[in-house]
GULUM-436928 format. One line per 10 residues: number of its first residue (from 1); their letters; for each residue y, x, z of C-alpha. Coordinates in nm, 3 decimals. Each point is the difference from the previous one (the first is absolute). Example, Ala and Ser with C-alpha at 12.3 -4.5 7.8 and 13.67 -1.06 7.14 Angstrom:
BEGIN
1	as	-0.450,1.230,0.780 ~ 0.344,0.137,-0.066
***
This chain:
BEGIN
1	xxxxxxxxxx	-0.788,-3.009,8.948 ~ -0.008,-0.080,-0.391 ~ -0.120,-0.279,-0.105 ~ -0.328,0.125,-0.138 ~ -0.084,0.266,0.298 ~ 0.088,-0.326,0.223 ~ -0.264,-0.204,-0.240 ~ -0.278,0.301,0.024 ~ 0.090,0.029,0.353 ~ -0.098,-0.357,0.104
11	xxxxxxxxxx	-0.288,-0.036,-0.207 ~ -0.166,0.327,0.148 ~ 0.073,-0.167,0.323 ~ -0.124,-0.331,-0.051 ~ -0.323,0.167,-0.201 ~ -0.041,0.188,0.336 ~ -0.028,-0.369,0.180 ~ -0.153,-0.185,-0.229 ~ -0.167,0.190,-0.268 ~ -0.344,0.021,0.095
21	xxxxxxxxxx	-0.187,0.185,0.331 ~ -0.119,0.233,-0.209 ~ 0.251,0.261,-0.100 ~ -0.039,0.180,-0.315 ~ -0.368,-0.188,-0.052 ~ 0.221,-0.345,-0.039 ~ 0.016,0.137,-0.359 ~ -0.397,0.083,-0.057 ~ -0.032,-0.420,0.135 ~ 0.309,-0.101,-0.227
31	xxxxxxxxxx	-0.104,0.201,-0.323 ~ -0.346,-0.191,0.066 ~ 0.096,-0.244,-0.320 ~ 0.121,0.270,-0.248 ~ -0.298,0.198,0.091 ~ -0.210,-0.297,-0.060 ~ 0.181,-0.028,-0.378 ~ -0.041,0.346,-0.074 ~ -0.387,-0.050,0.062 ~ -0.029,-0.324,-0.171
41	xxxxxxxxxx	0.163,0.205,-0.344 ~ -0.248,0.344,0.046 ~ -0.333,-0.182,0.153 ~ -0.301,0.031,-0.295 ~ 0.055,-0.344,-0.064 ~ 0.430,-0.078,0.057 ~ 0.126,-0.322,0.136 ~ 0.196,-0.219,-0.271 ~ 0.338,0.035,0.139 ~ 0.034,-0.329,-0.010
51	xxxxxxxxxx	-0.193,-0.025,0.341 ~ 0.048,0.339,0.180 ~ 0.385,-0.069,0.046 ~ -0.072,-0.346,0.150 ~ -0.227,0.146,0.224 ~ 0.216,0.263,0.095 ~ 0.272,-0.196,0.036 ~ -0.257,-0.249,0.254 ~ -0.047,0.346,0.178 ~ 0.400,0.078,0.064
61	xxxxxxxxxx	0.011,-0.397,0.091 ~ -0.289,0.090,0.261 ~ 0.136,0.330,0.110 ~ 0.376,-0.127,0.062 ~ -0.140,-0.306,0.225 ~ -0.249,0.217,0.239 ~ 0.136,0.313,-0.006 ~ 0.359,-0.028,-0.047 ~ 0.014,-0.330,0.157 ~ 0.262,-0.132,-0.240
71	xxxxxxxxxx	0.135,-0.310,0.030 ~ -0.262,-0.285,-0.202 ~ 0.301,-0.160,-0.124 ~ 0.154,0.303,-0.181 ~ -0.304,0.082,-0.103 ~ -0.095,-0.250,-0.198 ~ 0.376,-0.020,-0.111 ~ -0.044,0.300,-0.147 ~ -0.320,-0.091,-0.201 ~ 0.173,-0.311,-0.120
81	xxxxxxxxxx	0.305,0.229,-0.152 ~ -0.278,0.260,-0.110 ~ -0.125,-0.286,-0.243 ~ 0.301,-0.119,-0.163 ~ 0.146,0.326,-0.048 ~ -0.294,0.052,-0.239 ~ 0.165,-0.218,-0.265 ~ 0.233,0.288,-0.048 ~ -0.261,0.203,-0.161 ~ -0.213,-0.271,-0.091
91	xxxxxxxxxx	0.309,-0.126,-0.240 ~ 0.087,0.374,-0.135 ~ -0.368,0.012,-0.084 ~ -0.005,-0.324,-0.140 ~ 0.308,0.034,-0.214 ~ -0.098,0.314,-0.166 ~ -0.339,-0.103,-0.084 ~ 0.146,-0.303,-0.169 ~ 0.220,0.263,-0.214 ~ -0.252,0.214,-0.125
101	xxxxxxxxxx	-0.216,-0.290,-0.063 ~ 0.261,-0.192,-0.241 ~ 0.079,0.396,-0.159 ~ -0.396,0.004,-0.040 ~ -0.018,-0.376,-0.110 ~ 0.320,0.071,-0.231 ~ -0.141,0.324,-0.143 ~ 0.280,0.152,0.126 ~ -0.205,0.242,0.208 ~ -0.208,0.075,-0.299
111	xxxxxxxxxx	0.312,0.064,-0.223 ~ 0.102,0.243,0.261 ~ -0.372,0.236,-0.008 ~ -0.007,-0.033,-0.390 ~ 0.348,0.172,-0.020 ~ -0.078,0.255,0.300 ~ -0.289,0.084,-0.236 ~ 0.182,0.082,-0.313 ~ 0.302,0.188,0.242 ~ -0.216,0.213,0.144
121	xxxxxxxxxx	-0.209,0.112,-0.369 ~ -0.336,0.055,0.160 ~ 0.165,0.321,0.242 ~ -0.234,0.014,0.322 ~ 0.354,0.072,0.240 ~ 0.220,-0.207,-0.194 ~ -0.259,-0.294,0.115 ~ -0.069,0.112,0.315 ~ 0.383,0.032,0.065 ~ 0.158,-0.279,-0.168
131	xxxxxxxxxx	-0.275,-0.302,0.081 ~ -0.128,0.186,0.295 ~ 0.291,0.090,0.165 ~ 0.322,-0.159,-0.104 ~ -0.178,-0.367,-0.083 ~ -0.154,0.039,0.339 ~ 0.281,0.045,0.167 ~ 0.210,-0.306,-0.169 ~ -0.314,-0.195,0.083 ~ -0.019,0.104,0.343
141	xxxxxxxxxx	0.417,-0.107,0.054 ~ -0.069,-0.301,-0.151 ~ -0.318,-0.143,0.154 ~ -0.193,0.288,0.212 ~ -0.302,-0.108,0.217 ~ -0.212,0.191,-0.219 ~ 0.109,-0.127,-0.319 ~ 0.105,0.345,-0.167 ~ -0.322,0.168,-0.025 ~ -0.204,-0.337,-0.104
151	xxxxxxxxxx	0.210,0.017,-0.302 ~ 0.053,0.369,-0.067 ~ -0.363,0.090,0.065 ~ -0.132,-0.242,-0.332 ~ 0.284,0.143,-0.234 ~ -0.087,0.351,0.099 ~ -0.396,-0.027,-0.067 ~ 0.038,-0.190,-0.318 ~ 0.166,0.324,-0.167 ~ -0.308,0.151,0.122
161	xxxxxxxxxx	0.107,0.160,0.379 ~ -0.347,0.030,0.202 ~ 0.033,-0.309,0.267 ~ -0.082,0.147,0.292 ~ 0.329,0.272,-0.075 ~ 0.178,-0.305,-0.092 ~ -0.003,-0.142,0.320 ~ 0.038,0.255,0.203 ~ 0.331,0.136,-0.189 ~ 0.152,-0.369,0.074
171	xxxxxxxxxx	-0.114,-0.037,0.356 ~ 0.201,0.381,0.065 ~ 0.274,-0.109,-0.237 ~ 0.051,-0.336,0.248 ~ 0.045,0.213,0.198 ~ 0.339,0.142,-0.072 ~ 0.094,-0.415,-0.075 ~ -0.145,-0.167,0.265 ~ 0.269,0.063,0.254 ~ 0.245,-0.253,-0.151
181	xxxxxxxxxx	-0.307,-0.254,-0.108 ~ 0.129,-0.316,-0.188 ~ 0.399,-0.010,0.040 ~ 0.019,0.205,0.345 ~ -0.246,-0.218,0.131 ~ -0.090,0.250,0.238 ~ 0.302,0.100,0.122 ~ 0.183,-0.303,0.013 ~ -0.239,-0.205,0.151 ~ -0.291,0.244,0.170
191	xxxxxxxxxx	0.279,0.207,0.140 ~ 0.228,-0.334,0.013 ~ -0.265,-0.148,0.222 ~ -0.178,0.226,0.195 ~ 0.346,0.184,0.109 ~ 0.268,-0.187,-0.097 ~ 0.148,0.204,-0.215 ~ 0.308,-0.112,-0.155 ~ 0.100,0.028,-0.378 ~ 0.175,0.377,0.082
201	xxxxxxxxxx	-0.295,0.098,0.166 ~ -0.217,-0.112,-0.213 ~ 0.193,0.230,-0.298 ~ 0.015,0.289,0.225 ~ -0.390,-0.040,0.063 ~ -0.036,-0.015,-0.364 ~ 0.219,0.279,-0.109 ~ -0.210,0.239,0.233 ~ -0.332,-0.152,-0.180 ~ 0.197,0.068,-0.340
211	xxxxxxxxxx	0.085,0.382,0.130 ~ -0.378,0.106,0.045 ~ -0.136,-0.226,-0.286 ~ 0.242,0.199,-0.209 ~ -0.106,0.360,0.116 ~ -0.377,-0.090,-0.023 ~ 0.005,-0.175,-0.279 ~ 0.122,0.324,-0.197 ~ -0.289,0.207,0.160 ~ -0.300,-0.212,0.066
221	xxxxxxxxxx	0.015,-0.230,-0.358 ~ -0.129,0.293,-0.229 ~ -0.269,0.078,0.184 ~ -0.097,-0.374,0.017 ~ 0.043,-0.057,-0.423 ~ -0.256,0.288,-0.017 ~ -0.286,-0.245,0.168 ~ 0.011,-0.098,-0.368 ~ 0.110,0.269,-0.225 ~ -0.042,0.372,0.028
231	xxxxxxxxxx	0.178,0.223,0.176 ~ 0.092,0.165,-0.261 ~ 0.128,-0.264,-0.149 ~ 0.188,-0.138,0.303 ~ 0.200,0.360,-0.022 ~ 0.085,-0.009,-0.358 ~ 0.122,-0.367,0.041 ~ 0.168,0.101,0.342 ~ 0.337,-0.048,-0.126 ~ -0.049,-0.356,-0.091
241	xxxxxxxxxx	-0.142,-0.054,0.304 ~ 0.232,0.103,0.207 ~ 0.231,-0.177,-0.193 ~ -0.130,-0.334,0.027 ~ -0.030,0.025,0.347 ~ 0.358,0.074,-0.005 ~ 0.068,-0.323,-0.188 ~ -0.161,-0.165,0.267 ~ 0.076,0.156,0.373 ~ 0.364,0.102,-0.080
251	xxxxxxxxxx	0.086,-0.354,-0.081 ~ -0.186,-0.110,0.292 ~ 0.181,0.255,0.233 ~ 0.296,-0.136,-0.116 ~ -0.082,-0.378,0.020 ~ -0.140,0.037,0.342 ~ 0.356,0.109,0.155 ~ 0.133,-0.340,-0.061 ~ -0.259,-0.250,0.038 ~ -0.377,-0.027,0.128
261	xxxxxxxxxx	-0.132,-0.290,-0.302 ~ 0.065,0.164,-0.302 ~ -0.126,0.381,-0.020 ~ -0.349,-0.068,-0.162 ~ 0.117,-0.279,-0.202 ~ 0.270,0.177,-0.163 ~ -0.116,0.327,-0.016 ~ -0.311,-0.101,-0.161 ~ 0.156,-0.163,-0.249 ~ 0.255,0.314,-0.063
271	xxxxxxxxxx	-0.303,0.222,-0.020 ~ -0.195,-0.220,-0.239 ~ 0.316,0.041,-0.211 ~ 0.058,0.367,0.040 ~ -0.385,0.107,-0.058 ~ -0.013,-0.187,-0.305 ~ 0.305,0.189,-0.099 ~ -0.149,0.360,0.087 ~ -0.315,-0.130,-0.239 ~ 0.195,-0.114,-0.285
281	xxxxxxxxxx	0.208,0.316,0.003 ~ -0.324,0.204,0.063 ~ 0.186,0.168,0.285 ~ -0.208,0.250,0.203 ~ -0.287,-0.139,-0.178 ~ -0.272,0.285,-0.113 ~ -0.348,-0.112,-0.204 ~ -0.239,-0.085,0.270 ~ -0.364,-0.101,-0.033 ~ -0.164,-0.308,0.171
291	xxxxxxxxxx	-0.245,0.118,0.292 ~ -0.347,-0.106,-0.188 ~ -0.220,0.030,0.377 ~ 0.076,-0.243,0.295 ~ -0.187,-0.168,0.267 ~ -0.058,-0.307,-0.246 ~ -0.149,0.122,-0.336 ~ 0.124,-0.247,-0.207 ~ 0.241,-0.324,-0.021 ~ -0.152,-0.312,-0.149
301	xxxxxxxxxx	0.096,-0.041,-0.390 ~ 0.160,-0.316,0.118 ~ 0.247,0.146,0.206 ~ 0.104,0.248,-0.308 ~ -0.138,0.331,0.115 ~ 0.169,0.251,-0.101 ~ -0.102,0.319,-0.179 ~ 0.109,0.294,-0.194 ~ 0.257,0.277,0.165 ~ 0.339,-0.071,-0.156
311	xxxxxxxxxx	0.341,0.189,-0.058 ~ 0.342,-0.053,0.037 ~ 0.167,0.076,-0.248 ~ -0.285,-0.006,-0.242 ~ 0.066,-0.093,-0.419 ~ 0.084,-0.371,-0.040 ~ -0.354,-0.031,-0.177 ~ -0.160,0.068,0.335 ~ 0.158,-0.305,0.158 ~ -0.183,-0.216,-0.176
321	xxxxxxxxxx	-0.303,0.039,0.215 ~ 0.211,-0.118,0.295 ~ 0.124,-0.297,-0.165 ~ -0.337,-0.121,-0.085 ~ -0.121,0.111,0.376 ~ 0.236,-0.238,0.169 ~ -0.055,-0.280,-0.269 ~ -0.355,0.024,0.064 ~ 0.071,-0.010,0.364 ~ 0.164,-0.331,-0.072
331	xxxxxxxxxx	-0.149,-0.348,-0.028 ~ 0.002,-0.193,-0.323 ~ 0.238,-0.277,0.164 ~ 0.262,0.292,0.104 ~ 0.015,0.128,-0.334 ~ 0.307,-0.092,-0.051 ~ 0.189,0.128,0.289 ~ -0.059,0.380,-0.205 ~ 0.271,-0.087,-0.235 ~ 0.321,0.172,0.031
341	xxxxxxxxxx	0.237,-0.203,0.247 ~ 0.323,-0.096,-0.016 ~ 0.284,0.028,0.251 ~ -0.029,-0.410,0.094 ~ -0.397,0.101,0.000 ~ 0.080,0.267,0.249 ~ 0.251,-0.174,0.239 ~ -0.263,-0.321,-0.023 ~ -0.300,0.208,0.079 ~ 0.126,0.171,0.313
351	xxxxxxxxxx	0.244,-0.322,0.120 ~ -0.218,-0.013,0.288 ~ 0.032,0.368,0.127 ~ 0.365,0.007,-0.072 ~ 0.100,-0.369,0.116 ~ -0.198,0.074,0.329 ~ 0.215,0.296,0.059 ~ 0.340,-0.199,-0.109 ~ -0.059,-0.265,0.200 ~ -0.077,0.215,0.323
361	xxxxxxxxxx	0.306,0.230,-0.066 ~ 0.234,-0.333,0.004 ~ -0.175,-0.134,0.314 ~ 0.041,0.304,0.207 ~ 0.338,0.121,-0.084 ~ 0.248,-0.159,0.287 ~ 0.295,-0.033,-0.212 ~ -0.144,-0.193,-0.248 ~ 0.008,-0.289,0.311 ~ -0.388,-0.142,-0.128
371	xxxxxxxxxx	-0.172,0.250,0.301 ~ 0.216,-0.227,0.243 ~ -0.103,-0.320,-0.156 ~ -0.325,0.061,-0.042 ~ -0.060,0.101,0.371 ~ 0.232,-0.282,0.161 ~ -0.145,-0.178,0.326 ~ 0.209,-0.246,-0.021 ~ 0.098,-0.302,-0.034 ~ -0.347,-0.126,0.100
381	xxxxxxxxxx	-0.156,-0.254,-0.237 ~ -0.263,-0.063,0.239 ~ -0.002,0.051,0.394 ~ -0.324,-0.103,0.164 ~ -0.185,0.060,0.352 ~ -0.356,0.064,-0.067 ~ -0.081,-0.125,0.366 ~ -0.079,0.312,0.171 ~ -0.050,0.209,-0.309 ~ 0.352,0.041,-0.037
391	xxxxxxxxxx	0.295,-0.099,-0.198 ~ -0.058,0.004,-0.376 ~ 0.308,0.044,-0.233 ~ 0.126,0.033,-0.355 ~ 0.342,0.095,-0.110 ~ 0.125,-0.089,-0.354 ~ -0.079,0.355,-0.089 ~ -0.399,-0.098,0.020 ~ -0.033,0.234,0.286 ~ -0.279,-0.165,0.242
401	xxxxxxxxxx	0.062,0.095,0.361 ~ -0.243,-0.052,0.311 ~ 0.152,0.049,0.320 ~ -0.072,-0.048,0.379 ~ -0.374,0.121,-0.083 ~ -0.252,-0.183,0.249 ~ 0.334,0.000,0.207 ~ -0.086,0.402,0.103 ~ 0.270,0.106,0.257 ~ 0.083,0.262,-0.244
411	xxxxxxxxxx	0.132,-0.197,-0.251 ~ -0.263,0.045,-0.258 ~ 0.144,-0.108,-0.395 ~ -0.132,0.042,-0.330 ~ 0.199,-0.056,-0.345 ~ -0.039,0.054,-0.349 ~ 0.254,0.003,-0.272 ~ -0.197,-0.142,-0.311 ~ 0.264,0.059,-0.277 ~ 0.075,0.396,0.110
421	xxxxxxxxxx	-0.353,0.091,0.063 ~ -0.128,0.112,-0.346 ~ -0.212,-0.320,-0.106 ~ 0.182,-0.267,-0.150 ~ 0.248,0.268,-0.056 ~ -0.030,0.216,-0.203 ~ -0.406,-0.025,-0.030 ~ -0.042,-0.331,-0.130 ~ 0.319,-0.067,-0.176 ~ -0.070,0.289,-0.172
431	xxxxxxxxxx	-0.368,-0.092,-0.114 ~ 0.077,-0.351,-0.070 ~ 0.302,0.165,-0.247 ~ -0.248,0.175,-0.182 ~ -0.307,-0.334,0.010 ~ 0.290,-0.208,-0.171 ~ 0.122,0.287,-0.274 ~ -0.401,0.040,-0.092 ~ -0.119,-0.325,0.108 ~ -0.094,0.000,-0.378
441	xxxxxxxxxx	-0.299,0.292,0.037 ~ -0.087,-0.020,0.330 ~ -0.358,0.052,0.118 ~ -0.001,-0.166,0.300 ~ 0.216,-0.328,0.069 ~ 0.252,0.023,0.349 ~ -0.222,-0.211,0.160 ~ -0.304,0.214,-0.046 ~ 0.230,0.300,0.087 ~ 0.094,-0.153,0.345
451	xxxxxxxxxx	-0.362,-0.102,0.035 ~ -0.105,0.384,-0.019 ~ 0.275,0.091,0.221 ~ -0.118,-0.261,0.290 ~ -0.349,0.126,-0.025 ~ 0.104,0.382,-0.014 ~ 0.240,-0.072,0.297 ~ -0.276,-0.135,0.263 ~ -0.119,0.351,0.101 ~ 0.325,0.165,0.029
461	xxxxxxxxxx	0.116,-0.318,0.208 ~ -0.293,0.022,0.233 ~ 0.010,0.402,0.044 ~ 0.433,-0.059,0.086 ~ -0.044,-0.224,0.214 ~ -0.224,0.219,0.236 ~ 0.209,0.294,-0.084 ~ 0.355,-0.151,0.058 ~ -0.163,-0.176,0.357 ~ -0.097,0.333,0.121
471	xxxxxxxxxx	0.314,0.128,-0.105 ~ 0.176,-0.224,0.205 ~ -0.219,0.065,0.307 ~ 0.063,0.366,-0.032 ~ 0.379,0.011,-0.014 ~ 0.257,-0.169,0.194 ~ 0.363,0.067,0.171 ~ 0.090,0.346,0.093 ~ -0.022,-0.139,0.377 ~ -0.324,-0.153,-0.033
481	xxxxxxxxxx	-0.257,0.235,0.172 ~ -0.291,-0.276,-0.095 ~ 0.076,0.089,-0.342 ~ -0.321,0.274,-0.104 ~ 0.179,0.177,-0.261 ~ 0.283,0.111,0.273 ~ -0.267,0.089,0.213 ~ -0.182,0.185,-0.294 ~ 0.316,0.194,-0.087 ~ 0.107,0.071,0.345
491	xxxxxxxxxx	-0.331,0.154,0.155 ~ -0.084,0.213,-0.279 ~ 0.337,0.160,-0.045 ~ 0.016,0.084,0.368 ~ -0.357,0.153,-0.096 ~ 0.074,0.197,-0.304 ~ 0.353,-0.001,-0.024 ~ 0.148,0.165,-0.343 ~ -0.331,0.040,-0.081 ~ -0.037,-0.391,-0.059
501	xxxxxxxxxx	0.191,0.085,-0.325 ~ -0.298,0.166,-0.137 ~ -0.162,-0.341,0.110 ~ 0.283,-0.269,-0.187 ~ -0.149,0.073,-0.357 ~ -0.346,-0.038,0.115 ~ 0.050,-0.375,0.175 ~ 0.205,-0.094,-0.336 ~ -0.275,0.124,-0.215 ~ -0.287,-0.169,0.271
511	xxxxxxxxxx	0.208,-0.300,-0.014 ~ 0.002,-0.025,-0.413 ~ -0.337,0.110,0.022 ~ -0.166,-0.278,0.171 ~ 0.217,-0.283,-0.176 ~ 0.076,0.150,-0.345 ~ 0.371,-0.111,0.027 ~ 0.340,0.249,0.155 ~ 0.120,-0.327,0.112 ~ -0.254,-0.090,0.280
521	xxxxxxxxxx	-0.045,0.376,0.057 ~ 0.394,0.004,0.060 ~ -0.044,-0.333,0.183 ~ -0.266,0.142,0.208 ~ 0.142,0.344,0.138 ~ 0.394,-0.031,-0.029 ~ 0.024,-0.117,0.288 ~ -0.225,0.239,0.151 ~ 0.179,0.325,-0.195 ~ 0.346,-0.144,0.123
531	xxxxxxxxxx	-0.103,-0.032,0.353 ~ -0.138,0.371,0.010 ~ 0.334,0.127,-0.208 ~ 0.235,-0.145,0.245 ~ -0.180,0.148,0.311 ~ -0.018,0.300,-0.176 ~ 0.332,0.002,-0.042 ~ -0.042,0.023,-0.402 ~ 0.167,-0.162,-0.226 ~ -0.205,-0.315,-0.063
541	xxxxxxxxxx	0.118,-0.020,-0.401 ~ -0.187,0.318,-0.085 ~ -0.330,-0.083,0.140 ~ -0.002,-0.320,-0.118 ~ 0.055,0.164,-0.330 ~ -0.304,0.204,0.056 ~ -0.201,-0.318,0.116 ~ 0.132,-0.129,-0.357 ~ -0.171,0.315,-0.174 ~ -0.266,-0.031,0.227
551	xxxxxxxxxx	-0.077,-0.338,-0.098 ~ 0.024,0.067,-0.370 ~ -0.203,0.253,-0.004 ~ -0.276,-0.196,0.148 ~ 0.009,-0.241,-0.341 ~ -0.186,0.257,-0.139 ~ -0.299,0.005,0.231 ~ -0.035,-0.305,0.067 ~ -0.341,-0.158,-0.066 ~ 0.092,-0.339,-0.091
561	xxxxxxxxxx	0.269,0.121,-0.277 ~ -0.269,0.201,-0.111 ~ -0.273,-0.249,-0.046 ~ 0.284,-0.236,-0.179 ~ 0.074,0.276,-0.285 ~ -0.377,0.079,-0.046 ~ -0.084,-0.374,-0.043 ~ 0.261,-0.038,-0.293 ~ -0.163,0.270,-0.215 ~ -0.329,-0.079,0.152
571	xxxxxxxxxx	-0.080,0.296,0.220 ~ -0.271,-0.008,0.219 ~ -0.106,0.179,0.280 ~ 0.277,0.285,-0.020 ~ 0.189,-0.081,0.316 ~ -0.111,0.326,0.151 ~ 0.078,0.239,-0.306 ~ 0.358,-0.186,-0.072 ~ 0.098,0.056,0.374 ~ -0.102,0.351,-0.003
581	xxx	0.150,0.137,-0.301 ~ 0.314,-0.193,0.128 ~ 0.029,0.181,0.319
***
């Protein structure tokens, strides 16, 4: 037999011996914790995620001691692992708060709304497209974990978009971004993880995403600009619109056939460019008035509400209005960032945007020889046993290695390449580039910066680390009928059989759902979709693809990305309407 129908073979086999008395109801016991999460998110009064994924992650510990009678050892092994891969995320997180907090500190970030603003001349689509959707989406590359729409969503209602529309259009728009996160996160390390997928993989999982992003994007984004303008306006624009989305999914497409980190990230920042293009040049542009009714009646004068319809295209006396709008909009101490920039201005003012993307382009590309270096294991500069911990290591690379886990017969290892992962590099370097270039005007000194990092970082760290230890209690080796998300995938494609397709986008979605992020949702059910597509005899690539989508998708719904937006421009009590306009 093939290697793979040998590997589905044995672990139908084994599943048969050890899986569970129960037959197809082993999955009804082992989807006990997910169940549990998606309760904790819907109940009248939700469960900070913070403690439902510790406590389902306690249940899967529970479950995989009694009922699959796993081995206590590997068990705990496994929760061990669970916790230190958390750093992975933990540091992404970590590194791209720091960024946008030394381009807010800087005024960098401010620099970059005020000249949005003046591109976009007060047009209701030109906003919603270019700071809506093409900022989102370079925001999303670059950091992700709801980062896009906390920023997008202020800009938008301070030109005078109704809030409640505002978020809604950037939870959908996530959407269409999410699948790629901050630099591939969740390809190259939920899909990385959960299946190990390797790097070709990984781009051919991506490339799929890329295919029905692309063919969506085209049908589904016009109907979601006209949450805040007019239909009738959406179709006389409807050339620019399609346009910009061009800008953005055909250079994703293309990106995503050659590497699984760079898609949003680059594409984001080629639509941003593009867009602002189509506006200058007026291209597909018709005069369009701003949608006076909303779910909000007004925005607060503070914020710069916005006002009177405008026109593109309108006499140069008429622009007037829209200068003074966005100076108003701007706070006495920012005045001077509306003077007319220069080139050094410009290359200054977005160093952090572009030197983040330099820096990861020269650390991923093999033949520059830095990927290799960066990701060396050895030689070791320090080789400890940890008693029965395990061995602890560190290479000259600074990649930290645990090995021998609680000395679990199967070999149990952890590691974590510091300089590759993108924190130091390309996160930090670049925000510390841009602290020393301003360190003149900046609001808040490094240390206060890395302050508000550390305390922003203790909820994320706490809700990881019960996400990434029931991770690792649901997957395991191909062989390992203890492992619940083999069991999961096996039973209910014998059930359903092709029909568990229809059922791939809904776990993704379920899995973003409960924990906001396509990482854990990736994290959560590759294994599960793999282990269904290979006794299916599908090919495994393509429904992890549609777990991808799946798991997107599920950004937009998902309670605790809502509640973060609405907090930022101080919406209360609009959970329900937000969620239901959005689906």
């Amino acid at each position: 037999l093939p290697a793979q129908e040998l590997s589905v073979a044995l672990a139908c086999i084994m599943a048969e011996v050890r899986g569970g008395p129960s037959g197809f109801w082993d999955v009804v016991l082992l989807l006990l914790p997910i169940a549990f999460l998606v309760f904790a998110v819907v109940k009248p009064k939700p469960i900070p995620s913070t403690n439902s994924l510790r406590i389902a992650a306690a249940m899967m510990f529970f479950i995989k001691l009694v009922y699959l009678e796993s081995a206590p050892i590997t068990v705990c092994a496994a929760v061990v692992k669970g916790s230190l891969q958390a750093l992975v995320p933990c540091s992404i997180i970590a590194g791209a708060i720091f960024l946008f907090d030394s381009m807010e500190s800087s005024r960098c970030l401010t620099w970059m709304r005020i000249t949005m603003k003046k591109i976009t001349n007060d047009h209701p689509v030109a906003e919603v497209m270019l700071i809506g959707w093409a900022f989102h989406y370079l925001v999303e590359g670059a950091s992700g974990f709801g980062t896009p729409a906390c920023l997008a969503v202020p800009v938008l209602v301070s030109m005078g978009h109704p809030k409640v529309e505002s978020i809604c259009v950037l939870l959908v728009f996530n959407g269409f971004s999410a699948i790629f996160g901050a630099v591939g996160t969740p390809l190259w390390f939920g899909m990385g993880l959960a299946v190990g997928a390797t790097e070709d993989e990984q781009v051919s999982i991506g490339s799929k995403c890329a295919t029905a992003i692309a063919i969506n994007a085209f049908i589904l984004i016009p109907v979601v600009v006209s949450l805040l303008v007019d239909r009738a306006d959406v179709i006389r624009n409807i050339v620019f619109i399609e346009l910009s989305v061009a800008c953005t999914v055909i250079p994703l497409f293309t990106i995503a056939q050659f590497s699984a980190e760079f898609p949003s990230l680059l594409s984001g920042l080629i639509s941003i460019a593009c867009t602002a293009t189509l506006i200058h040049f007026k291209v597909g542009l018709k005069p369009c008035e701003r949608r006076k009714s909303g779910t909000d009646e007004t925005v607060d004068a503070g914020q710069g509400q916005a006002v009177a319809d405008a026109e593109v295209g309108a006499p140069a006396a008429d622009e007037v209005p829209v200068a003074k709008k966005i100076a108003d909009g701007v706070p006495e101490a920012d005045r001077d960032l509306l003077a007319s920039p220069s080139v050094v201005d410009v290359a200054l003012r977005t160093m952090p945007l572009w030197l983040t993307v330099v820096l990861l382009i020269i650390t991923r590309i093999e033949d520059i020889g830095l990927k290799e270096a960066l990701t060396e294991k050895e030689p070791l500069i320090i080789d400890w046993k940890l008693g029965s911990l395990g061995q602890l290591t560190l290479s000259s690379a600074f990649v930290i290695g645990l090995s021998n886990i609680l000395g679990a017969p199967e070999k149990i290892a952890w590691s974590f390449q510091m300089l590759y992962v993108p924190f130091i590099i390309p996160f930090f370097v670049a925000g510390s580039a841009t602290l020393l270039v301003y360190r003149g005007e900046l609001r808040s000194s490094p240390k206060q910066i890395l302050g508000g990092v550390a305390r922003r970082m203790k909820k994320p760290l706490i809700a990881l680390l019960g996400a990434l230890c029931l991770v690792e209690l649901l997957r395991g080796k191909d062989v390992n009928a203890d492992a619940p998300a083999y069991i999961i995938g096996i039973r209910l494609s014998e059930a359903l059989s092709d029909a568990f397709i229809i059922l791939s986008a809904l776990l993704g979605a379920l899995g973003a759902f409960f924990s906001g992020s396509t990482t854990v949702s990736n994290l959560t059910f590759g294994a599960v979709q793999k282990a269904a597509a290979l006794n299916l005899g599908l090919n495994y690539e393509a429904l992890l693809a549609v777990q991808g989508c799946g798991g997107s998708i599920g950004n937009a719904v998902c309670l605790s990305n809502i509640i973060a937006v609405s907090t930022v421009i101080g919406v209360e009590n609009q959970e329900g309407a937000v969620m239901k306009k959005v689906v």
